[in-house]
Every structure is written in C-alpha cells, then in structure tokens.
Residue, then its C-alpha position, 0 to 999 in steps of 0.5 A: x723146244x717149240x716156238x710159237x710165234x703167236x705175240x699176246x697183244x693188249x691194246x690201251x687206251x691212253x689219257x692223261x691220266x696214263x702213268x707209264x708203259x712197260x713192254x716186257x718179252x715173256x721172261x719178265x712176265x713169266x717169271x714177275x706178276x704185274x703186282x710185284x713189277x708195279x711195287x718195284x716201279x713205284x718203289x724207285x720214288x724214294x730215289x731223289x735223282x728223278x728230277x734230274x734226269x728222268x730218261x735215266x731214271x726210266x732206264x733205271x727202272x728198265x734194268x732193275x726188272x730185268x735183274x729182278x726177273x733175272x733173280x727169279x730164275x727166268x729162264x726166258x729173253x728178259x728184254x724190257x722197254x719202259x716208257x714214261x709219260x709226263x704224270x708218271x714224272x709228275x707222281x714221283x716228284x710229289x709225296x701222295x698221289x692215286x695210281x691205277x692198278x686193274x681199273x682199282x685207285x690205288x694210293x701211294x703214302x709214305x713211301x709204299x703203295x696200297x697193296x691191300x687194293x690189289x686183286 
C-alpha cells in the first residue's frame, strides 16, 4: 500500500449565495460523484424535521453520505464534514429555489432537482 500525502486542495470563494460545504476523505469521492452527493443533499428537503433543528439535520445529511458511500463499496476513510450555511436553511424551507452546480443555475421543483442541468 502507498500512501501519498499530497491533499487535493480546492479554494471557494463564498458569498451569500453560498448553500453549503461538504468535506469529505477520498472515499466518499472515490466512490460517489459530486452529482449523486448534490441529489442525496437536495433530497433530504422532503424531511420536514429541518425547521426544527437544522444542526441535526446537517448531521443527518453528514451520515446519509457516509452509509451511501459505504453501499458503494468503498474501500477507503469515508469521514464527512458537512457545514451548512444560512441560504442553505433558507432553500430547504422554501418549495422552488435555484442552486448552482459547476457555475450552471440548477432548479429544485417539486420535489427533485434538475438534472438535465448537469454536465
């Protein structure tokens, strides 16, 4: 086994437009696409508990990666950080709202997000 110690580091640049941020070990992306993780967050927005305690509910969306990497057969660290920002609370209370995804406007409607927006 080799180890590398060189980290993939991305800097972004945030604004109030910023939804959320998720830091993940190379399990998680070695085995998920950023698609597949962006769906899975989005899709916890049918939960109606997010009102009530929205550091749960990041919590919640931190496990659900993890075990859905984990189902992929990953065979890496999954560990997760998920930090939420105030738009991203803002989305999940409301029915329709834009999101970005590799600098395209997304749409959430209904239920599901837009994947036909996604490259």
């Amino acid at each position: 086994m080799v180890l590398i110690s060189k980290p993939t580091i991305t800097f972004v640049k945030l604004n109030k437009k910023s939804d959320f941020i998720l830091i993940g070990c190379d399990g998680i992306f070695d085995s998920l696409e950023n698609e597949k993780i962006l769906k899975l967050i989005w899709s916890f927005k049918k939960r109606g508990d997010i009102i009530e305690n929205i550091h749960k509910f990041s919590g919640d969306i931190a496990d659900a990666v993890i075990k859905y990497s984990m189902k992929k057969l990953t065979s890496d660290n999954v560990t997760v950080i998920f930090i939420s920002f105030h738009n991203f609370y803002e989305k999940m209370i409301d029915d329709t709202f834009e999101y970005y995804y590799n600098g395209n406007v997304c749409q959430y409607i209904g239920g599901e997000i837009d994947s036909n927006n996604f490259q």
